[in-house]
N, CA, C and O atoms as CSV, one atom per row, in Angstrom:
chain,resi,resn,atom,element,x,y,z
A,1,UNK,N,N,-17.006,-19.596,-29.006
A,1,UNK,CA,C,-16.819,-19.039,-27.689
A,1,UNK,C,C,-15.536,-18.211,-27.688
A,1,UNK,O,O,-14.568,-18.560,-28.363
A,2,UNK,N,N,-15.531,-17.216,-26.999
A,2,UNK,CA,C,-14.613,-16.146,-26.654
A,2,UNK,C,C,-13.678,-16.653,-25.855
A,2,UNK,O,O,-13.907,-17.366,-24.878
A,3,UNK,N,N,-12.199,-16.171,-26.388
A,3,UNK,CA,C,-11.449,-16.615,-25.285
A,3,UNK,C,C,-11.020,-15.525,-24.630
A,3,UNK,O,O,-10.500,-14.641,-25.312
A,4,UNK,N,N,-11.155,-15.311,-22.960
A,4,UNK,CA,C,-10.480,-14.247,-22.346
A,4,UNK,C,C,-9.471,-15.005,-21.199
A,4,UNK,O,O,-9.597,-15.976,-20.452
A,5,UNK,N,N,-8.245,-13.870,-21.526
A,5,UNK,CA,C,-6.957,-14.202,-21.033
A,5,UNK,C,C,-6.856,-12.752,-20.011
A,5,UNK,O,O,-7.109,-11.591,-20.332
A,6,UNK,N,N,-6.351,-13.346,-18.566
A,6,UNK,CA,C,-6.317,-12.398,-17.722
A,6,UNK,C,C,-5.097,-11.793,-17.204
A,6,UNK,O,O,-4.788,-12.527,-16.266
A,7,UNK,N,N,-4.425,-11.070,-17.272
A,7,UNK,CA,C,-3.260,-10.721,-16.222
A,7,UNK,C,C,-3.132,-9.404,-15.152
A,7,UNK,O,O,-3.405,-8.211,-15.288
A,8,UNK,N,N,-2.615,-10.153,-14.086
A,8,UNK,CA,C,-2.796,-9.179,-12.640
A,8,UNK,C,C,-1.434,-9.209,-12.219
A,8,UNK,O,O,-0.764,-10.209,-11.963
A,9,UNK,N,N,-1.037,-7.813,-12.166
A,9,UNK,CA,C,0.220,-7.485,-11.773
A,9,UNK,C,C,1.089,-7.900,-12.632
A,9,UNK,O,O,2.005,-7.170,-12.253
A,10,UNK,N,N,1.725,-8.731,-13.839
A,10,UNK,CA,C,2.074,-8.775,-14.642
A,10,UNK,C,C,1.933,-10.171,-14.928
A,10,UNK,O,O,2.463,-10.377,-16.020
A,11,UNK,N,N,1.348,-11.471,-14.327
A,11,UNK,CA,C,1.114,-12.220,-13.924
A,11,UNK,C,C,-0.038,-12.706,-14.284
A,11,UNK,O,O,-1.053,-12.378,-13.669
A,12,UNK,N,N,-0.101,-13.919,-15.766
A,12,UNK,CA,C,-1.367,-14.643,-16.314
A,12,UNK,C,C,-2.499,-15.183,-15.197
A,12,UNK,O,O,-1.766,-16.061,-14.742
A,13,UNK,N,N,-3.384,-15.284,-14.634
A,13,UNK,CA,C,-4.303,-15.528,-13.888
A,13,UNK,C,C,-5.320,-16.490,-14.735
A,13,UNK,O,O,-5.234,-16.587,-15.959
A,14,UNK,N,N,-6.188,-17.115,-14.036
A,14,UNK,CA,C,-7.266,-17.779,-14.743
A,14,UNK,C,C,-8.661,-18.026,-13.344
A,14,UNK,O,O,-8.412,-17.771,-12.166
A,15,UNK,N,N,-9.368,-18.291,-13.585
A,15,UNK,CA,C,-10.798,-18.270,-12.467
A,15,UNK,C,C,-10.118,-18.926,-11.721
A,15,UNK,O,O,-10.205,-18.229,-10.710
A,16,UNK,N,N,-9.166,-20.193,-11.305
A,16,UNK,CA,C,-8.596,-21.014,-10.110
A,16,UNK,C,C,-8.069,-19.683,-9.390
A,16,UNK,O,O,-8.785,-19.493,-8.407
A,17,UNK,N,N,-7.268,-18.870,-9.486
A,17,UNK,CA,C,-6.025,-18.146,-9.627
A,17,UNK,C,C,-6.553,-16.711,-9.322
A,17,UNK,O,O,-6.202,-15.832,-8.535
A,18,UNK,N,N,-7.222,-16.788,-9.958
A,18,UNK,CA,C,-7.870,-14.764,-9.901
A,18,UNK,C,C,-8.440,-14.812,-7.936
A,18,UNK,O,O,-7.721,-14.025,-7.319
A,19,UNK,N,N,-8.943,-15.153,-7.476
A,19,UNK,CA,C,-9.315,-14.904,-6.037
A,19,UNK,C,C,-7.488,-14.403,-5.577
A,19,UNK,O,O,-7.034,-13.275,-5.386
A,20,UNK,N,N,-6.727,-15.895,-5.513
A,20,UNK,CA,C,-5.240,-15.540,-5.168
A,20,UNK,C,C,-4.725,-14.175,-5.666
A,20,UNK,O,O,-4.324,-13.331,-4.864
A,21,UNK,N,N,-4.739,-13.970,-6.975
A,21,UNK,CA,C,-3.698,-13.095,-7.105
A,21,UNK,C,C,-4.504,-11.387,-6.716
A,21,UNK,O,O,-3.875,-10.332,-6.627
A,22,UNK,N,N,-6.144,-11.570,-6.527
A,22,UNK,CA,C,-6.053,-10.772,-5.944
A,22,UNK,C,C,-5.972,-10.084,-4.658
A,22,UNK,O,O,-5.858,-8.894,-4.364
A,23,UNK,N,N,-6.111,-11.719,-3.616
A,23,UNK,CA,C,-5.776,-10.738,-2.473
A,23,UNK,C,C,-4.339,-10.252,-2.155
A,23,UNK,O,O,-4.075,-9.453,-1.256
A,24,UNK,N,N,-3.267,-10.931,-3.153
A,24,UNK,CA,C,-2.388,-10.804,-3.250
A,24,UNK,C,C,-1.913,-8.961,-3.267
A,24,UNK,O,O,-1.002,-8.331,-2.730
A,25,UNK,N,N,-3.082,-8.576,-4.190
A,25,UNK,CA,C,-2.454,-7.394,-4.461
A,25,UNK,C,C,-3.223,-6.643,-3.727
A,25,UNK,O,O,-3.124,-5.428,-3.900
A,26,UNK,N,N,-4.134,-7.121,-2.777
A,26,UNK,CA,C,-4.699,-5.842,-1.863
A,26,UNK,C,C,-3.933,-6.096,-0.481
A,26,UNK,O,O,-4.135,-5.299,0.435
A,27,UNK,N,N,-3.040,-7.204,-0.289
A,27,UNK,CA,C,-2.509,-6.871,0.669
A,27,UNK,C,C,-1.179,-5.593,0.406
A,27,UNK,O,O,-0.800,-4.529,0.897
A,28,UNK,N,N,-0.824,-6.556,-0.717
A,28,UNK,CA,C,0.831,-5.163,-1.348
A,28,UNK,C,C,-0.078,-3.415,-1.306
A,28,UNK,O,O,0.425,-2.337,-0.993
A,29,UNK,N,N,-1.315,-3.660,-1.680
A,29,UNK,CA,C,-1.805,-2.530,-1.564
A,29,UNK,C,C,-1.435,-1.849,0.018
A,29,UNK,O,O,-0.587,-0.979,0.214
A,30,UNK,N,N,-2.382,-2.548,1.153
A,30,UNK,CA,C,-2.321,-2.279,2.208
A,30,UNK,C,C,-0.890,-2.038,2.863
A,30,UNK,O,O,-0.661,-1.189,3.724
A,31,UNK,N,N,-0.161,-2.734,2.431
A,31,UNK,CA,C,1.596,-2.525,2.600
A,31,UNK,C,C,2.040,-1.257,2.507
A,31,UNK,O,O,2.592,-0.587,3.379
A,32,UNK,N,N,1.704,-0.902,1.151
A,32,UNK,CA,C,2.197,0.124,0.618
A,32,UNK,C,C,1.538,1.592,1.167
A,32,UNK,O,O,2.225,2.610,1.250
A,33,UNK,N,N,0.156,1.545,1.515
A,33,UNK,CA,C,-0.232,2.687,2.288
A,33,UNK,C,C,0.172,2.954,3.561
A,33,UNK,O,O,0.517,4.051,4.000
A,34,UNK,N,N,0.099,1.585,4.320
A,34,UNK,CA,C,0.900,1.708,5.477
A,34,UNK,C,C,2.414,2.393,5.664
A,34,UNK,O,O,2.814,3.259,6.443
A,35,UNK,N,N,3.028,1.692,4.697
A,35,UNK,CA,C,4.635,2.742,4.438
A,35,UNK,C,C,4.310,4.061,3.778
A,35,UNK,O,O,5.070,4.860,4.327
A,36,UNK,N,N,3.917,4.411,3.298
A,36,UNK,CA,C,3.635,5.595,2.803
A,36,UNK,C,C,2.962,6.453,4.152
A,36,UNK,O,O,3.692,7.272,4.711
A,37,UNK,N,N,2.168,6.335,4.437
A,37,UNK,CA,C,1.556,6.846,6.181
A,37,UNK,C,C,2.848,6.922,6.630
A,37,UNK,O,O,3.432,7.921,6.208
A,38,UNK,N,N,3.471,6.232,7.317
A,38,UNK,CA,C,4.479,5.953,7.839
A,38,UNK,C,C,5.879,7.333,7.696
A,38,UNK,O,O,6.359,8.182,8.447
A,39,UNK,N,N,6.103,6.823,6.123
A,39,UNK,CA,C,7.625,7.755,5.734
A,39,UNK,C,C,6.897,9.011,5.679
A,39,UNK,O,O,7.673,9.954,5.838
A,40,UNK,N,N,5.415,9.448,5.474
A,40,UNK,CA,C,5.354,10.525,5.334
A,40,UNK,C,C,5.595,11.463,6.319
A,40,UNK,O,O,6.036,12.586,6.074
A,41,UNK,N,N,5.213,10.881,7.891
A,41,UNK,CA,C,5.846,11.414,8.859
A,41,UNK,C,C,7.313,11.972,9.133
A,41,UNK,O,O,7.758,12.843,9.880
A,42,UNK,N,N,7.852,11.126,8.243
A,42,UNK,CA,C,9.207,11.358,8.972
A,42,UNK,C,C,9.979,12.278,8.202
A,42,UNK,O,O,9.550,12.830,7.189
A,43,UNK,N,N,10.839,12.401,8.565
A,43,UNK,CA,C,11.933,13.436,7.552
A,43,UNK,C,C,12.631,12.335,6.969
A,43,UNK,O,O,12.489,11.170,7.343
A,44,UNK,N,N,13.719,12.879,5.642
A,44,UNK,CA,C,14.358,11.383,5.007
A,44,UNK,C,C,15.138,10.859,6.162
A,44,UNK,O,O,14.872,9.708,6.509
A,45,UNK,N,N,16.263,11.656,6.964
A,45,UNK,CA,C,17.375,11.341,7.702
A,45,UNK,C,C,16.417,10.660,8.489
A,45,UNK,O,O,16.904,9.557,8.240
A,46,UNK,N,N,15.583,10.421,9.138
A,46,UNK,CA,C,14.273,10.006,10.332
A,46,UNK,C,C,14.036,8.190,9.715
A,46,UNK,O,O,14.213,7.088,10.234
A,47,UNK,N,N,13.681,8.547,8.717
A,47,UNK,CA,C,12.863,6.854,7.605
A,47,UNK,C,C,14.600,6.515,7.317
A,47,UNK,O,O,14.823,5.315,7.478
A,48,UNK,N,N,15.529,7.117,7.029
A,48,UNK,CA,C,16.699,6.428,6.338
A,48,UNK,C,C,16.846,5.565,8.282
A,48,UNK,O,O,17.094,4.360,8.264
A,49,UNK,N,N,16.786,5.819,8.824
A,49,UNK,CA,C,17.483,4.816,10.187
A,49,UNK,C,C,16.002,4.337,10.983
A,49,UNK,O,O,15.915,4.434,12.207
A,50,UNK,N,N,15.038,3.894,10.273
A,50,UNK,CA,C,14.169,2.385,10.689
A,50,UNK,C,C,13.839,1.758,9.586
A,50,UNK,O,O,13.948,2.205,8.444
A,51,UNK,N,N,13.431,0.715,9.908
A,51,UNK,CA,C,13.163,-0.402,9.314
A,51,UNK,C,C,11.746,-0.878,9.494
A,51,UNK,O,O,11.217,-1.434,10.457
A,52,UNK,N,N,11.232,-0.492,8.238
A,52,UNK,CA,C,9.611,-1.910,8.876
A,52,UNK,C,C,9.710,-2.787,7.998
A,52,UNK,O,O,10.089,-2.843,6.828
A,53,UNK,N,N,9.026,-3.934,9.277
A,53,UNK,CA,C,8.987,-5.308,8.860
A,53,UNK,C,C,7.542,-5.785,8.537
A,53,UNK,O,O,6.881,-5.669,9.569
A,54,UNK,N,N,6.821,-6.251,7.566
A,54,UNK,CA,C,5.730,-6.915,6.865
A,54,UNK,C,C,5.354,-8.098,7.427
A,54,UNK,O,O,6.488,-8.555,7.565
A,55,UNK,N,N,4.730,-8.839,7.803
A,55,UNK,CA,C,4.570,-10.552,7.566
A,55,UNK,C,C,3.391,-10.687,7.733
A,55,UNK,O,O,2.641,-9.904,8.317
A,56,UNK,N,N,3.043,-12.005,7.079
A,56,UNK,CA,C,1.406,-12.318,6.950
A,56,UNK,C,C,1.623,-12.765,5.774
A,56,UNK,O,O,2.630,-12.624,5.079
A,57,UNK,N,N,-0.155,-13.770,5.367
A,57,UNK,CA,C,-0.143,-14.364,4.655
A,57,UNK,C,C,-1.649,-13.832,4.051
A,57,UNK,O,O,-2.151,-14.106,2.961
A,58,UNK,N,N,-2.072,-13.167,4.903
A,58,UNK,CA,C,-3.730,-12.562,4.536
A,58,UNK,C,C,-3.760,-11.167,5.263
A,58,UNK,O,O,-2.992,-10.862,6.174
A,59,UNK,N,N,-4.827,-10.291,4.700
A,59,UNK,CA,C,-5.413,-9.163,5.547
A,59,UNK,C,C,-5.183,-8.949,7.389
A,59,UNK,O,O,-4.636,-8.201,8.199
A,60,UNK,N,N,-6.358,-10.673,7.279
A,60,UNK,CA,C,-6.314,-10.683,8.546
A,60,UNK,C,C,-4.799,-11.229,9.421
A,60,UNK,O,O,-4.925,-10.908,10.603
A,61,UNK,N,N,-3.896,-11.706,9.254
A,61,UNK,CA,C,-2.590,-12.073,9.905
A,61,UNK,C,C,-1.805,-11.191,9.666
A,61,UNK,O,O,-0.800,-11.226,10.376
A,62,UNK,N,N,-1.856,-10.330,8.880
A,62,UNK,CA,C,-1.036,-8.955,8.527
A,62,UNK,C,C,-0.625,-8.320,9.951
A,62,UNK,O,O,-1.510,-7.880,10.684
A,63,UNK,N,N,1.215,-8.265,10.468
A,63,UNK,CA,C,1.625,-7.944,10.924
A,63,UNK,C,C,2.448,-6.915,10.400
A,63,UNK,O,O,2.729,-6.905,9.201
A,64,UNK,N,N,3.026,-5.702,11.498
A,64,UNK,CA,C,3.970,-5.174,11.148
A,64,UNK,C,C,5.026,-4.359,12.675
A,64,UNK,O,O,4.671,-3.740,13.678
A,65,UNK,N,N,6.117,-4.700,12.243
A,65,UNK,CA,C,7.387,-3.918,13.159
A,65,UNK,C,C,7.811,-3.112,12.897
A,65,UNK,O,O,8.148,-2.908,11.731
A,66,UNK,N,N,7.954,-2.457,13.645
A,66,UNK,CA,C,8.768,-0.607,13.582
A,66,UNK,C,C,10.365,-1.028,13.928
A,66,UNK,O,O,10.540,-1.721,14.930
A,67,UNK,N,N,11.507,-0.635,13.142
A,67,UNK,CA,C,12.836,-0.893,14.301
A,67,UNK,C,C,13.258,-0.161,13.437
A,67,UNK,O,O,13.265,-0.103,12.207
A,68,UNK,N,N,13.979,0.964,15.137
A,68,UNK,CA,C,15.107,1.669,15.071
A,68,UNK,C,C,14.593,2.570,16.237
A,68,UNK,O,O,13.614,2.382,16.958
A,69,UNK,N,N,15.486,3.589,16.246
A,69,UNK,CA,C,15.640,4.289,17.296
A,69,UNK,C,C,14.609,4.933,18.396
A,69,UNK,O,O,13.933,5.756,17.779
A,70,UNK,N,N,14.294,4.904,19.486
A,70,UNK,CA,C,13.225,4.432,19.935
A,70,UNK,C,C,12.165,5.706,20.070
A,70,UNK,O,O,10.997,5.657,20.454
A,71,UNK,N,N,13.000,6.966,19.597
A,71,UNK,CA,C,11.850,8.280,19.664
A,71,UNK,C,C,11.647,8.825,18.145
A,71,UNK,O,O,11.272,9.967,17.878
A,72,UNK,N,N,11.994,7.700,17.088
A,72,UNK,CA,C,12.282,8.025,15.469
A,72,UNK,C,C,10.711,6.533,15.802
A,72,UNK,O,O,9.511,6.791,15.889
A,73,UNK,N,N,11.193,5.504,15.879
A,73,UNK,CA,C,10.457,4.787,16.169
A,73,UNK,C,C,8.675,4.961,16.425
A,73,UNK,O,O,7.696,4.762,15.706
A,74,UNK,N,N,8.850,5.380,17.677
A,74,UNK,CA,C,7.598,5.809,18.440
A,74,UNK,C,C,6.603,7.083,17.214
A,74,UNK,O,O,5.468,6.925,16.767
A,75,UNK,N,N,7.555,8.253,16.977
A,75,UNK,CA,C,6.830,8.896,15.891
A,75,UNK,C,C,6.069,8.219,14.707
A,75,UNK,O,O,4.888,8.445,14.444
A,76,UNK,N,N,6.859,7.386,14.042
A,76,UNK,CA,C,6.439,6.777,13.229
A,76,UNK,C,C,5.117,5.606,13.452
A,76,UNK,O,O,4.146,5.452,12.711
A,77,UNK,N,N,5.457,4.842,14.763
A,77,UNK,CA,C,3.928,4.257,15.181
A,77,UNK,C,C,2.803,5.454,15.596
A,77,UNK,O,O,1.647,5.138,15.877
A,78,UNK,N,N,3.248,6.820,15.605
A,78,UNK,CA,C,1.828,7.419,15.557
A,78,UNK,C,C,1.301,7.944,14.650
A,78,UNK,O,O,0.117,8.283,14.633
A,79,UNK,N,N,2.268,8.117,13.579
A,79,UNK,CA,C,1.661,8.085,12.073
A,79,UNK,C,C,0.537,7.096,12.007
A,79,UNK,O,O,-0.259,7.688,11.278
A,80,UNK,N,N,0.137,6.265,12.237
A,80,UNK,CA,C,-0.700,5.096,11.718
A,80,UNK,C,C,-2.063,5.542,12.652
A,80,UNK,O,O,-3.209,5.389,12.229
A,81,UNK,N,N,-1.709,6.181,14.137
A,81,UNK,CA,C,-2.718,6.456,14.561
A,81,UNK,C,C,-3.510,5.110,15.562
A,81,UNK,O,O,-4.676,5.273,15.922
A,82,UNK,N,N,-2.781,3.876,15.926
A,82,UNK,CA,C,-3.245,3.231,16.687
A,82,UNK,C,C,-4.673,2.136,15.368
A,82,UNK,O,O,-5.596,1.358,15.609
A,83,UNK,N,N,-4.126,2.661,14.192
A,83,UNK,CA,C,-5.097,1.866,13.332
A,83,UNK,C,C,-4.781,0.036,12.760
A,83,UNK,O,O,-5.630,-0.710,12.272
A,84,UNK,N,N,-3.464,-0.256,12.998
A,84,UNK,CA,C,-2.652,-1.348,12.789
A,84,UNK,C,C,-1.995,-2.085,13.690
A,84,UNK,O,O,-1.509,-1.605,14.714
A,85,UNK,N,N,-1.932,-3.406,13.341
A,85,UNK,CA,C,-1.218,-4.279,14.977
A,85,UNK,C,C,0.332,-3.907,14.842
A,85,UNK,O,O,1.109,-4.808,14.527
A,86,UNK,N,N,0.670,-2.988,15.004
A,86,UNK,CA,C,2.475,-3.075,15.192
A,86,UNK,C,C,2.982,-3.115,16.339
A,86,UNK,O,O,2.343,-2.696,17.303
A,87,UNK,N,N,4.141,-3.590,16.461
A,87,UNK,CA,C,4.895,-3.649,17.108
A,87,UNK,C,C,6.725,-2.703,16.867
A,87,UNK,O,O,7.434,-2.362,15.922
A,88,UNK,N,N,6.767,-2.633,18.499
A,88,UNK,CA,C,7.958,-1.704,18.169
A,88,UNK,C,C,9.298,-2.240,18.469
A,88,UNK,O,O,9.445,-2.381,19.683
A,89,UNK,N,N,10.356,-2.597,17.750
A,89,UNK,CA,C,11.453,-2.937,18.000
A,89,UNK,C,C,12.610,-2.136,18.180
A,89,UNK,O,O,13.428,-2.103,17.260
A,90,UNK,N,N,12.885,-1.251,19.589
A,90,UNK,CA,C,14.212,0.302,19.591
A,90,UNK,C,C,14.882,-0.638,19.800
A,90,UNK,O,O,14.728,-1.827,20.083
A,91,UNK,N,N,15.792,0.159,19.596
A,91,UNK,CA,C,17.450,0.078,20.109
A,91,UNK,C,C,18.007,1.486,19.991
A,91,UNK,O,O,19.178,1.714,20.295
């Protein structure tokens, strides 16, 4: 019998493990398009003064916060287009 050895993201996996590590990486996926949507809107000086915040543990609990200035802010939640649960934190 064949032995196959798996690794995801740099990270040994095995059949227990492979479901985990991949939703693992379709959420970092989803992360990462979301910021990317996001900074692409903005100018650098615009993305250098907010902050987004991530949390969740799955697809579905996947949150995210906008913070910073509240018309740098607001642009950036319409990058996404009303497609994501965010929330906006100005100051």
């Amino acid at each position: 019998m064949a032995t196959i050895r798996m690794t995801f993201n740099g990270k040994a996996v095995n059949e227990a493990t492979f479901g985990d590590a991949l939703k693992d990486a379709i959420l970092i996926s989803a992360m990462g398009m979301i910021q990317a949507k996001i900074l692409g809107a903005l100018t650098p000086q615009e993305a250098s003064l907010i902050t987004l915040h991530f949390s969740g543990r799955s697809l579905e609990s996947l949150s995210f916060r906008i913070e910073g200035p509240e018309a740098i802010a607001r642009k950036a939640l319409a990058a996404t287009k009303g497609k994501y649960p965010l929330d906006l934190a100005v100051h």
